[in-house]
DSSP file (Angstrom, degrees, kcal/mol; ACC not computed):
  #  RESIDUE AA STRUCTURE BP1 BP2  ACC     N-H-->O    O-->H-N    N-H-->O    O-->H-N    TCO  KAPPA ALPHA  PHI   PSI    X-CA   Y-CA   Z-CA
    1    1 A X              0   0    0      0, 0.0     2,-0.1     0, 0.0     0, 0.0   0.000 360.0 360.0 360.0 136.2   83.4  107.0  161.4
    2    2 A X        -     0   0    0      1,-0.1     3,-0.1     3,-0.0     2,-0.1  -0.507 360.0-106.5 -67.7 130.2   86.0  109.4  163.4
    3    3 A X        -     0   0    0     -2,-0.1    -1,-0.1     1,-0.1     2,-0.1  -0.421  50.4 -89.6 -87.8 162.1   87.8  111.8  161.5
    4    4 A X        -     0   0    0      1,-0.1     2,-0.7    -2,-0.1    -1,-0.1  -0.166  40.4-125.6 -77.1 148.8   91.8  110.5  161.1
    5    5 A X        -     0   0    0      1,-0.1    20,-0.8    -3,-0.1    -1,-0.1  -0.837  41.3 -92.6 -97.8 110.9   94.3  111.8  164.0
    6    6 A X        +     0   0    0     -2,-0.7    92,-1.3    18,-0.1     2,-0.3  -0.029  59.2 176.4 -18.4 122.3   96.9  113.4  162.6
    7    7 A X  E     +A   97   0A   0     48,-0.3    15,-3.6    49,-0.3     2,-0.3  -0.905  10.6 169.2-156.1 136.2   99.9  111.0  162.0
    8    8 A X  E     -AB  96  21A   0     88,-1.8    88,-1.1    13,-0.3     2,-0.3  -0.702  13.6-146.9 -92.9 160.4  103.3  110.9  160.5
    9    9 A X  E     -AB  95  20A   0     11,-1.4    11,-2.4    -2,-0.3     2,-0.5  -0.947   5.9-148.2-132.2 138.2  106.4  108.9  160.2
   10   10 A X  E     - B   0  19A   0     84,-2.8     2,-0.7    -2,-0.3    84,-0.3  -0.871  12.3-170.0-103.6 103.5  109.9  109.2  160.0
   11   11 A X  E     + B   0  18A   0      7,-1.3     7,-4.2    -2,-0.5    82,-0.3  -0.867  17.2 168.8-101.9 142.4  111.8  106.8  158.2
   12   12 A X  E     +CB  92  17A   0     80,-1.8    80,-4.3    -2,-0.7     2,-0.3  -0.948  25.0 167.0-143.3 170.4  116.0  106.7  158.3
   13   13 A X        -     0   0    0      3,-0.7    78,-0.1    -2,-0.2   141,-0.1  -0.776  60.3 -82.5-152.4-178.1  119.1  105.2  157.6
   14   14 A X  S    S+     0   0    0     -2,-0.3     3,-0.1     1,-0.2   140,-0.1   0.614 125.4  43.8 -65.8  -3.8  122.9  106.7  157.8
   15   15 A X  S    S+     0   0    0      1,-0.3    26,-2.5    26,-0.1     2,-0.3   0.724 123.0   0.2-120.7 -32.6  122.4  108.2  154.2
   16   16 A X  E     - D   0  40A   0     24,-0.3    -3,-0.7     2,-0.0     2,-0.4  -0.989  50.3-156.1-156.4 146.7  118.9  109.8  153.9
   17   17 A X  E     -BD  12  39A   0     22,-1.1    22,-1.0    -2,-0.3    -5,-0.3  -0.992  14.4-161.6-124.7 121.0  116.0  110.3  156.2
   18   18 A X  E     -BD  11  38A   0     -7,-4.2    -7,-1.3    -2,-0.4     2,-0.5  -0.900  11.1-141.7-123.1 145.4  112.2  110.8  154.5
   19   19 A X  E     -BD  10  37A   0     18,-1.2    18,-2.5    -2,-0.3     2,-0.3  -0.999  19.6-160.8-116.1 121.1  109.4  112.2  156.4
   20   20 A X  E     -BD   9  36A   0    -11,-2.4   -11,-1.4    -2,-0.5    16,-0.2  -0.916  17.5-159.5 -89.7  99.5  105.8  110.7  155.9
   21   21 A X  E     -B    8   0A   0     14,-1.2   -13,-0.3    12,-0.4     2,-0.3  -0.415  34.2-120.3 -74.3 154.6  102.3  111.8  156.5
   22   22 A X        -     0   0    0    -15,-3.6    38,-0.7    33,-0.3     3,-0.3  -0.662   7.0-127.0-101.6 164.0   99.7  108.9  156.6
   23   23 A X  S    S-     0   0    0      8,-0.9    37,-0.6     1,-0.3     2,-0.3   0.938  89.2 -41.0 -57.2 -71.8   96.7  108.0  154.7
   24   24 A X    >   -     0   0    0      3,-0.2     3,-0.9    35,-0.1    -1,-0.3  -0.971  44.6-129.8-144.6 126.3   95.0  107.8  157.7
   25   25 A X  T 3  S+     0   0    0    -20,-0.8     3,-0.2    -2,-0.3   -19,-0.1   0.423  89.0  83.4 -74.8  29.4   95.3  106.5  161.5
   26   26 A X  T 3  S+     0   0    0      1,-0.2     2,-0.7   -21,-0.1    -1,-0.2   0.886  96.6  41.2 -85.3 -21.1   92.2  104.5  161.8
   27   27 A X  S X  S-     0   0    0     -3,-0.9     3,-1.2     1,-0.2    -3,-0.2  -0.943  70.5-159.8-115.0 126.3   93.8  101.4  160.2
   28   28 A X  T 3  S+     0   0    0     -2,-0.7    -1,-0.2     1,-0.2    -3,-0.0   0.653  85.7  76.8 -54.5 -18.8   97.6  100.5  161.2
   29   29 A X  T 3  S+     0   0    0      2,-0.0    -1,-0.2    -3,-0.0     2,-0.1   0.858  81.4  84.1 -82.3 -31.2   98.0   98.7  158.5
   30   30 A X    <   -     0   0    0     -3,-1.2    38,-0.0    -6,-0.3    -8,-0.0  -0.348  52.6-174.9-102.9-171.4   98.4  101.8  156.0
   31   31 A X        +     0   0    0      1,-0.3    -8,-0.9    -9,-0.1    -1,-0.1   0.478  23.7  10.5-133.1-136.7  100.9  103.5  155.3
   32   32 A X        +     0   0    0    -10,-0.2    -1,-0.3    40,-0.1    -9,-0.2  -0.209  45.7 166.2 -56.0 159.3  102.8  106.4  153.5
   33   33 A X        -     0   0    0    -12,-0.2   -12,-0.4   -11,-0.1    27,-0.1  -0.634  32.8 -48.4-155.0 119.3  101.4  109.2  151.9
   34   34 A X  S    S+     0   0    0     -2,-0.2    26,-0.2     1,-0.2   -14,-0.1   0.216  96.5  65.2 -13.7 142.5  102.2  112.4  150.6
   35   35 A X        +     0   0    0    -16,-0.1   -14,-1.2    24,-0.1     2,-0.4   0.299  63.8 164.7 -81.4 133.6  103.6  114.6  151.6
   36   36 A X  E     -D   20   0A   0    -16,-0.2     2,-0.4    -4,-0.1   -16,-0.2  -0.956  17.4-162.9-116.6 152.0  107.1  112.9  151.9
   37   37 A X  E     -D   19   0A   0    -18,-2.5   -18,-1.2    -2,-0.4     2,-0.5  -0.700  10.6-149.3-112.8 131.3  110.0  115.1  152.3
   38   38 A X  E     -D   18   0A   0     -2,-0.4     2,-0.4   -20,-0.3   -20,-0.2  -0.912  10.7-169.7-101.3 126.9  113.5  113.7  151.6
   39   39 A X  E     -D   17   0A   0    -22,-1.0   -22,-1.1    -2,-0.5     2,-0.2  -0.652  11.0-158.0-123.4  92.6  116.6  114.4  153.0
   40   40 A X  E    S-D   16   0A   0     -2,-0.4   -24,-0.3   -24,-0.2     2,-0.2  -0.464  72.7  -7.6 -59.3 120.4  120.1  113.5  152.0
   41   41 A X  S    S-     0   0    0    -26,-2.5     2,-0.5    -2,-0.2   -24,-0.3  -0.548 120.0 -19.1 104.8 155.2  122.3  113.7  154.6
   42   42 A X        -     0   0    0     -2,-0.2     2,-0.3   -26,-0.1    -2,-0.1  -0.688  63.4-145.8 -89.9 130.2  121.7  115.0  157.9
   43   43 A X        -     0   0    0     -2,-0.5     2,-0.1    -4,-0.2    -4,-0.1  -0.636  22.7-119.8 -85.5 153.7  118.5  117.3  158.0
   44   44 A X    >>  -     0   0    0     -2,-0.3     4,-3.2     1,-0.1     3,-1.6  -0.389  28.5-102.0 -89.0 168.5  118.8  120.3  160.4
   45   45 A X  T 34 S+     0   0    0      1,-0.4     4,-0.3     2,-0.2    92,-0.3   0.601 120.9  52.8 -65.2 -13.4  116.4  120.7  163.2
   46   46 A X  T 34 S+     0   0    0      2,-0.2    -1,-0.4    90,-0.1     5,-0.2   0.533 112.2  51.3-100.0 -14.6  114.2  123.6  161.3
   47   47 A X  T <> S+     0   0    0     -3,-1.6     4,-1.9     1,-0.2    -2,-0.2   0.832 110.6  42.1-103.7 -21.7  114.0  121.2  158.3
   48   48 A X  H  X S+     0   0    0     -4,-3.2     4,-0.5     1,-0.2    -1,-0.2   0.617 116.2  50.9 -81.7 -15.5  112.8  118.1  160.0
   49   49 A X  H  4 S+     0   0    0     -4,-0.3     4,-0.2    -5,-0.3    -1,-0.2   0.290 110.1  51.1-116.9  -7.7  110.2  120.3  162.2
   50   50 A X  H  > S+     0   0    0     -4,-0.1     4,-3.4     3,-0.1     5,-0.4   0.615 113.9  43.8 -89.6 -59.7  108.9  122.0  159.0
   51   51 A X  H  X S+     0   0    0     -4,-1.9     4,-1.6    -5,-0.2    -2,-0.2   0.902 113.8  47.7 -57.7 -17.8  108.3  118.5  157.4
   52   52 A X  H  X S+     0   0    0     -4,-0.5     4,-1.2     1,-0.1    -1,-0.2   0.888 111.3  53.4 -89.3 -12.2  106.8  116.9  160.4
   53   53 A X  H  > S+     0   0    0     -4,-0.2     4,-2.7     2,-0.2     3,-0.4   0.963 114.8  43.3 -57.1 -50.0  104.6  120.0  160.6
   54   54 A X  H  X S+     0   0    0     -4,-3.4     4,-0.8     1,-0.3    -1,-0.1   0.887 113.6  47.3 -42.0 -64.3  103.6  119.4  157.0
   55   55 A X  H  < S+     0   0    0     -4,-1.6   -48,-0.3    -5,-0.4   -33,-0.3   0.777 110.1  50.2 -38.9 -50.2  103.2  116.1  157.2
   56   56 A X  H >< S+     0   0    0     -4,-1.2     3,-1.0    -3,-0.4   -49,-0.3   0.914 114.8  47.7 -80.9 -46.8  101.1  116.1  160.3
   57   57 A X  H 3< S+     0   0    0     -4,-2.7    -2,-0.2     1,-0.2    -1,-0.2   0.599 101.0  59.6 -68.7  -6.8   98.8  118.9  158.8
   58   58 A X  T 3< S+     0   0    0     -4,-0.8    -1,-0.2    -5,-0.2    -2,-0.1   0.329  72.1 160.0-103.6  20.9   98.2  117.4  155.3
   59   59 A X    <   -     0   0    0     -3,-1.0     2,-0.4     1,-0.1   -36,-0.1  -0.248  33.2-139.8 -53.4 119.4   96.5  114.1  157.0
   60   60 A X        -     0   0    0    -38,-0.7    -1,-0.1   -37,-0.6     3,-0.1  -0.595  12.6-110.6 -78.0 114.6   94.2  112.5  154.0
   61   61 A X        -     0   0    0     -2,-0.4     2,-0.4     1,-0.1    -1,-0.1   0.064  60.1 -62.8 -25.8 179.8   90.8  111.0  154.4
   62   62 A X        -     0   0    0    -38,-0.0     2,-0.1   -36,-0.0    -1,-0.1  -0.741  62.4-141.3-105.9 117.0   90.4  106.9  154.0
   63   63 A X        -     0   0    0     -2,-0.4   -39,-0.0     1,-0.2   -40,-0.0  -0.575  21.7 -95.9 -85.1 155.4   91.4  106.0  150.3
   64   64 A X     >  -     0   0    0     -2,-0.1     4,-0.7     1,-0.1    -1,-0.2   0.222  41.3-110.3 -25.9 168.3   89.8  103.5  148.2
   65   65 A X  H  > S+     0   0    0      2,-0.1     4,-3.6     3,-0.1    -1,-0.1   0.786 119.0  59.2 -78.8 -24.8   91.9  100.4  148.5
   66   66 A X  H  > S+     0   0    0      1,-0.2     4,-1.2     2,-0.2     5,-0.4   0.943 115.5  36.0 -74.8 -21.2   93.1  101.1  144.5
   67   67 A X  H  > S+     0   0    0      1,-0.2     4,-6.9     2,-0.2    -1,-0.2   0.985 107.0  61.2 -68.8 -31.7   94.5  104.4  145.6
   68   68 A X  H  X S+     0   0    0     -4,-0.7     4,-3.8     1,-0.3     5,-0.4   0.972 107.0  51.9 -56.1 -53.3   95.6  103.2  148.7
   69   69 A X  H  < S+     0   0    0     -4,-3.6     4,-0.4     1,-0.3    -1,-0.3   0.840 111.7  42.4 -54.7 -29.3   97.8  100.9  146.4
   70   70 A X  H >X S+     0   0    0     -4,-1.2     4,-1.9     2,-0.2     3,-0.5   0.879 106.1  63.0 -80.8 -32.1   99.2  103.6  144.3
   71   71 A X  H 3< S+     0   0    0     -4,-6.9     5,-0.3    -5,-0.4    -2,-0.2   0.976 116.5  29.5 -47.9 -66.6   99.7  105.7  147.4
   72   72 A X  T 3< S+     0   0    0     -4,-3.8    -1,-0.3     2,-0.2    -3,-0.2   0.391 116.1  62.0 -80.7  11.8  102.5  102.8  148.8
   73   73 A X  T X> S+     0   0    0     -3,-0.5     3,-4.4    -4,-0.4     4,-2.3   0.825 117.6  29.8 -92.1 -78.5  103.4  101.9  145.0
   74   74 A X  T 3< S+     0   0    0     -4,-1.9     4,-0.3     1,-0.3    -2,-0.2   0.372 116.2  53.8 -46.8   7.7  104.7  105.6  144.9
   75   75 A X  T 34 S+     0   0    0     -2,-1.3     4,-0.3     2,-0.1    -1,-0.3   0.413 113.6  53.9-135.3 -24.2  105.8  106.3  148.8
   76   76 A X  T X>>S+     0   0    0     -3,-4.4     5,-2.0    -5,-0.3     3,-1.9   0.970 109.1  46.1 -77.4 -42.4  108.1  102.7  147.8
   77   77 A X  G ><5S+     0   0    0     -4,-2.3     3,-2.4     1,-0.3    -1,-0.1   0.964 111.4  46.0 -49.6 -45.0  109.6  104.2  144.9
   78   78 A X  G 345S+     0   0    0     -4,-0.3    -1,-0.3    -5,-0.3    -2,-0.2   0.516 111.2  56.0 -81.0   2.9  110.5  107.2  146.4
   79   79 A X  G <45S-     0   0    0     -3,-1.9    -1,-0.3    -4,-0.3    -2,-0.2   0.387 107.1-125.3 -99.7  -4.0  111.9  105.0  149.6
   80   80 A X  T <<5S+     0   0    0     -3,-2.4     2,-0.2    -4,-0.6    -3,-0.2   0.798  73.2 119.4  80.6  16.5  114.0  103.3  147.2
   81   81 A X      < -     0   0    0     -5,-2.0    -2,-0.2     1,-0.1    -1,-0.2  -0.983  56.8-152.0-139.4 136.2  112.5   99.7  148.5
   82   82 A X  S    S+     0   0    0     -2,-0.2     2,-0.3    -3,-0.1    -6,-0.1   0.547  81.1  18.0-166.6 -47.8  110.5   97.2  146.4
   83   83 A X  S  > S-     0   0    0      1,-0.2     4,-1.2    -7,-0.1     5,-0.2  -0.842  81.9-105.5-148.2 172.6  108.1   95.5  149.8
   84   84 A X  H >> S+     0   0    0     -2,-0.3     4,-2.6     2,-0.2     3,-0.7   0.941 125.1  63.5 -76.4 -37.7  107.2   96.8  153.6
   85   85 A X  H 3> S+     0   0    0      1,-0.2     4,-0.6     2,-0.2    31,-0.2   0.970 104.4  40.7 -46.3 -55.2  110.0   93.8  154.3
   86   86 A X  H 3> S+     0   0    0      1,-0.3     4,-2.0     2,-0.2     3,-0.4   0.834 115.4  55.0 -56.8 -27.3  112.9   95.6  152.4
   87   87 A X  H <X S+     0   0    0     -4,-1.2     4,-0.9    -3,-0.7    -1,-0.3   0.760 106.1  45.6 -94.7 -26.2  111.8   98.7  153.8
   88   88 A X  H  < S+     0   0    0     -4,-2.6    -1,-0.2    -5,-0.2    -2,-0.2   0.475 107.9  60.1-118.3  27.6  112.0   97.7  157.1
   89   89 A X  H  < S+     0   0    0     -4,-0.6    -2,-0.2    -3,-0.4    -3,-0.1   0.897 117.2  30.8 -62.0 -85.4  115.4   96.1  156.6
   90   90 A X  H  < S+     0   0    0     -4,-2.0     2,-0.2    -5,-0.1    -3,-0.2   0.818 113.6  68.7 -63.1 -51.6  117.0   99.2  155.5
   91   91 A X     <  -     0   0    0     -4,-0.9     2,-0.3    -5,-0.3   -78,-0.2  -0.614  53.9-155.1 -80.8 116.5  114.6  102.2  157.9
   92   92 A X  B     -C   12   0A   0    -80,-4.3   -80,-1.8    -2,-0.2     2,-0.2  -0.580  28.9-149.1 -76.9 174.1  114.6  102.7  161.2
   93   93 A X  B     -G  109   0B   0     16,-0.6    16,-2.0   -82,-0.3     2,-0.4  -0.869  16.0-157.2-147.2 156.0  111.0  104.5  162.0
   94   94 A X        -     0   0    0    -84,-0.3   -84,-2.8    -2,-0.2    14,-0.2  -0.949  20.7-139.8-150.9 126.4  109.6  107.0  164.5
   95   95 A X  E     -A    9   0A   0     12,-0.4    12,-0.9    -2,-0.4   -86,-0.2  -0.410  20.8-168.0 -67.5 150.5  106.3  106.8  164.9
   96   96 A X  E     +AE   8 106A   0    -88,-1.1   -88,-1.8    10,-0.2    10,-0.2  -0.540  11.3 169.2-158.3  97.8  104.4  110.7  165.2
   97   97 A X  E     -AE   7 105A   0      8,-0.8     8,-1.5   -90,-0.2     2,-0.7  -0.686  43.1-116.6-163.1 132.9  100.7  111.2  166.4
   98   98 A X  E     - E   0 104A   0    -92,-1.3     6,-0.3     6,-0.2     5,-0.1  -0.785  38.6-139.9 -98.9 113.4   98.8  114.5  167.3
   99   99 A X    >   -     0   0    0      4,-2.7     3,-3.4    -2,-0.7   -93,-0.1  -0.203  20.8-112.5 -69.0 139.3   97.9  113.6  171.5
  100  100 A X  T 3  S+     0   0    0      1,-0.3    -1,-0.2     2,-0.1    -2,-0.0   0.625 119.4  62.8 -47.9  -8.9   94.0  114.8  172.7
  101  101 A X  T 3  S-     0   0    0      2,-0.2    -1,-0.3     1,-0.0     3,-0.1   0.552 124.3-106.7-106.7  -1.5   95.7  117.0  174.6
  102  102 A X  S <  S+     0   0    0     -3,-3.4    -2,-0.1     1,-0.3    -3,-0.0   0.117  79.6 119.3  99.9 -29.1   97.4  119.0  171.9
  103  103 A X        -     0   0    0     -5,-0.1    -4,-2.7     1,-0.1     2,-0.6  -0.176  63.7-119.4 -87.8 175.9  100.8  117.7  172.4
  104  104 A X  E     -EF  98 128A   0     24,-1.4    24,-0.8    -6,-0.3     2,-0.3  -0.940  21.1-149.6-121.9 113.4  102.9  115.6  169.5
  105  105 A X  E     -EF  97 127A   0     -8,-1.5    -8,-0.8    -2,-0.6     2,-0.3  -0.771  11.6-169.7 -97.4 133.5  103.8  112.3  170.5
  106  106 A X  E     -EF  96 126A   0     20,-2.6    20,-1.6    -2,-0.3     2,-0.5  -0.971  10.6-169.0-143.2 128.6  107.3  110.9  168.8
  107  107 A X        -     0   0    0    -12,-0.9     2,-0.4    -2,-0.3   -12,-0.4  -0.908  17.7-138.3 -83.0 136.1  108.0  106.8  169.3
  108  108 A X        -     0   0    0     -2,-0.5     2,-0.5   -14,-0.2   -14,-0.2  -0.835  17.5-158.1 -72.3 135.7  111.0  105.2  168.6
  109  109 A X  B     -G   93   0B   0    -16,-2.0   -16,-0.6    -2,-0.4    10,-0.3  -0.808   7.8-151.0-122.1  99.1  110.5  101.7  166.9
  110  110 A X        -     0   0    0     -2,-0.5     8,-3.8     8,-0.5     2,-0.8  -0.359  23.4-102.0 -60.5 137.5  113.2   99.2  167.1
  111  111 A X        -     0   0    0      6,-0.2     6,-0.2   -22,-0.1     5,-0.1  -0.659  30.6-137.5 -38.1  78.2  113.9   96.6  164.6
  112  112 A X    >   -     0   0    0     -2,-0.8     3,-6.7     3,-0.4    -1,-0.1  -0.167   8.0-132.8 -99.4 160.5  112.9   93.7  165.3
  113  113 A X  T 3  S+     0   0    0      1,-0.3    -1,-0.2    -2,-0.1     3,-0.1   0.608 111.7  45.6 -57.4 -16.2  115.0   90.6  164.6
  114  114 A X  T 3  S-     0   0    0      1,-0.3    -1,-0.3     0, 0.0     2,-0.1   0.540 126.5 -97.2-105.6  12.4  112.2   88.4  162.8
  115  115 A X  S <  S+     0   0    0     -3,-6.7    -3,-0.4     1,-0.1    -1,-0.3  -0.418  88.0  85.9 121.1 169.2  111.2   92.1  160.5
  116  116 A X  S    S-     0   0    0    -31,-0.2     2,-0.2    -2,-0.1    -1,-0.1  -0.606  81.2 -88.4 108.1-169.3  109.0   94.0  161.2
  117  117 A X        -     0   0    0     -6,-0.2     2,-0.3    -2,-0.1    -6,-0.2  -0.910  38.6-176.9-157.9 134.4  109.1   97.2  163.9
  118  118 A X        -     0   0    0     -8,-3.8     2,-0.5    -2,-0.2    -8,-0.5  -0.799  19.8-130.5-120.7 161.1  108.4   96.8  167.6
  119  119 A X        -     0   0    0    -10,-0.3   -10,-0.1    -2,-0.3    -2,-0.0  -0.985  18.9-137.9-113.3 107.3  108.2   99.3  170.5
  120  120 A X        -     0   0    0     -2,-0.5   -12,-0.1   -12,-0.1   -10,-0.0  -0.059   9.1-137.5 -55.1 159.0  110.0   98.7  173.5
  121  121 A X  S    S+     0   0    0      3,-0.0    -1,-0.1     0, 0.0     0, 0.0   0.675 107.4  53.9 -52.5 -48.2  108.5   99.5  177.3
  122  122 A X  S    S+     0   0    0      2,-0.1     3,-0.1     0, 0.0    -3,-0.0   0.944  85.3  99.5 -47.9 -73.2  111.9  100.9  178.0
  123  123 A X  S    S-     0   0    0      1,-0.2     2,-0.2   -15,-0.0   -15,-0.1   0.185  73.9-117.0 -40.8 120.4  112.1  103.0  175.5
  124  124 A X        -     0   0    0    -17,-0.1     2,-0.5    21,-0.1    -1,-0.2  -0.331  16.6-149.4 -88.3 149.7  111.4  106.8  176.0
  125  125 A X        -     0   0    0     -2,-0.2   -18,-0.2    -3,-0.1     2,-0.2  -0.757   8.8-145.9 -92.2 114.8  108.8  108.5  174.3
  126  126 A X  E     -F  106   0A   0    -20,-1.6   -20,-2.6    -2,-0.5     2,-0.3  -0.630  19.0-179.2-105.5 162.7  109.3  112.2  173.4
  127  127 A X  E     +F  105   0A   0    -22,-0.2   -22,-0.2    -2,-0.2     2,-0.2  -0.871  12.5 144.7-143.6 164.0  106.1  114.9  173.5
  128  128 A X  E     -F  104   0A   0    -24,-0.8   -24,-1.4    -2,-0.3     7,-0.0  -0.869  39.4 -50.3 172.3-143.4  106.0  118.3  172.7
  129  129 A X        -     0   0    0    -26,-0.2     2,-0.9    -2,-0.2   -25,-0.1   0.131  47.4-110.7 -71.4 172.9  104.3  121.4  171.3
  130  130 A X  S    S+     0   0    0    -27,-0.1     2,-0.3   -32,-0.0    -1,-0.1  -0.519  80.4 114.3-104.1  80.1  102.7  121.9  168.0
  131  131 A X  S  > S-     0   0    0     -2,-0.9     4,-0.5     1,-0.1   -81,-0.0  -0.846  72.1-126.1-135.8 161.5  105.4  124.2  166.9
  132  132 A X  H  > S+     0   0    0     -2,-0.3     4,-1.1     1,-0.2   -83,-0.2   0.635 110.2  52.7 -87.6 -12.7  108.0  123.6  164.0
  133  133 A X  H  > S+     0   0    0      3,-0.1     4,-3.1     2,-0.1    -1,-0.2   0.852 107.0  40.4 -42.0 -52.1  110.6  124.3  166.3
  134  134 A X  H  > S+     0   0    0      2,-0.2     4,-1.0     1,-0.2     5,-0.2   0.574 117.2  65.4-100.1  -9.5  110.1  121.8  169.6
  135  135 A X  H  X S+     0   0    0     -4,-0.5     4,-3.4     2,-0.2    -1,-0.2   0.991 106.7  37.1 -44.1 -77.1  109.1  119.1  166.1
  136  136 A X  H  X>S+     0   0    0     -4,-1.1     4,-2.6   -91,-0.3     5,-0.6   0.970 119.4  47.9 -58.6 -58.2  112.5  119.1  164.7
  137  137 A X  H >X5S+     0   0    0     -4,-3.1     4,-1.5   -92,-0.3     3,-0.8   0.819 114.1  50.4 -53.3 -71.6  114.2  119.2  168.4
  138  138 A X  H 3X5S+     0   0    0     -4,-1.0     4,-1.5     1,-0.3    -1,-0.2   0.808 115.7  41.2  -9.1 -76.0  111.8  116.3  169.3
  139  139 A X  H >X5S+     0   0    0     -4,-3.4     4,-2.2     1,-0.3     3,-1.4   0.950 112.7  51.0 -45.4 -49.7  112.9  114.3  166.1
  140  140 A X  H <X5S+     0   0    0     -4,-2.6     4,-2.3    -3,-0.8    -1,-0.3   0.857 110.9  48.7 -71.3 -22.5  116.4  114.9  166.2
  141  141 A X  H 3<<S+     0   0    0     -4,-1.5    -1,-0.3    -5,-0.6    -2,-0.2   0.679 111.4  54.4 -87.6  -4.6  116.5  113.8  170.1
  142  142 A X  H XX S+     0   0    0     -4,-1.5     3,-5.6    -3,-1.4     4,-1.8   0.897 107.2  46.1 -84.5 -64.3  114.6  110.6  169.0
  143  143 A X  H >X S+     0   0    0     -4,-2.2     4,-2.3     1,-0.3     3,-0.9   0.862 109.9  56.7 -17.3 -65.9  117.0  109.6  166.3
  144  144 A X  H 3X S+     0   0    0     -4,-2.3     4,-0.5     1,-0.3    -1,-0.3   0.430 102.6  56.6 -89.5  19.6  119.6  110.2  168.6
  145  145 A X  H <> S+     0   0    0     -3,-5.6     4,-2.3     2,-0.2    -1,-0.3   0.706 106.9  49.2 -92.5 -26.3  118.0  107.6  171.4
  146  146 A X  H <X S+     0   0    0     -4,-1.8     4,-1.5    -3,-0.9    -2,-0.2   0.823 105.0  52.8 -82.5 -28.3  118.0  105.2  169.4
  147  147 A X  H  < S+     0   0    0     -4,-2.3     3,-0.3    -5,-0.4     5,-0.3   0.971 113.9  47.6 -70.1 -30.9  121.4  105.7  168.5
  148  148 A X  H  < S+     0   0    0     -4,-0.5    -2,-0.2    -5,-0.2    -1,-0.2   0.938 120.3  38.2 -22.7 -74.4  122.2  105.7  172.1
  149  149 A X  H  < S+     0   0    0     -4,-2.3     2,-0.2     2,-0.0    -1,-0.2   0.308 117.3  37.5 -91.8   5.9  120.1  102.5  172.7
  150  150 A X  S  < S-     0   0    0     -4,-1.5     2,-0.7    -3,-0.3    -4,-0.0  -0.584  84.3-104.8-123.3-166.5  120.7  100.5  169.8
  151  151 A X  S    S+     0   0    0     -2,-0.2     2,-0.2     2,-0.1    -3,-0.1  -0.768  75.3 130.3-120.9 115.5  123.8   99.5  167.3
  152  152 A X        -     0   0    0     -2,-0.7     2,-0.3    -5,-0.3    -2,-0.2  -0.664  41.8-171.5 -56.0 109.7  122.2  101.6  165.1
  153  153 A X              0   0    0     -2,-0.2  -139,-0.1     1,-0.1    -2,-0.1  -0.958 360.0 360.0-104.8 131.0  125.2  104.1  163.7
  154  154 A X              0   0    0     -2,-0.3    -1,-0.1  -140,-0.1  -141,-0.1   0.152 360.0 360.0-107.8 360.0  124.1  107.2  161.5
């Protein structure tokens, strides 16, 4: 088995924005995991590029499935949403991946209209270093493509 690829996610809405490391990337399927970092409010660019550093460096081994279940029981509370549906009602998401090449990979994921989160062709793709600086600038220029390219208003 391949040890797990760094991975994060960023979920927001106009009121609070939480940054997520994942249980692991070998399965899409899972999900949040400690640490996540909350912010009410807009976080500045040194506080979002220290939590996705965090995040990306605290990457967990492949849980049991009963942890796996406490993991998203706890990562729901603390998103304030009940099922992955509600949650991806309310959160836009930015996908966040450490590239073979060293670099930090940031997605944008639109909402799509039957739930869910889809990633456009269109849609630009940010990279950059693995520094807590060029993190937070990264994040904060993704957020604000999608506000660009969506009606998404923070």
């Amino acid at each position: 088995m391949s040890e797990p690829v760094p991975q994060a996610t960023i979920y927001f809405d106009s009121e609070v924005t939480f940054v997520c490391s994942k249980v692991s990337s070998t399965d899409p399927d899972e999900g949040p995991a400690e640490p996540v970092t909350e912010f009410r409010g807009e976080a500045s660019v040194g506080e979002l590029g220290h939590a996705i550093y965090q995040a990306l460096t605290t990457v967990g081994p492949r849980v049991s499935p009963e942890r796996f279940e406490e993991v998203i029981v706890d990562a729901f509370q603390r998103l304030e949403v009940e099922s992955w549906e509600q949650l991806e009602k309310r959160y836009w998401m930015i996908n966040i991946w450490l590239e073979p090449d060293g670099q930090i990979k940031f997605q944008t994921m639109r909402k799509w209209y039957r739930g869910g989160y889809l990633a456009m062709d269109s849609d630009y793709d940010f990279q950059c270093a693995f520094e807590e600086s060029e993190l937070g600038e990264a994040a904060v220029s993704a957020i604000r493509n999608l506000d660009r390219t969506t009606s998404r208003q923070r």
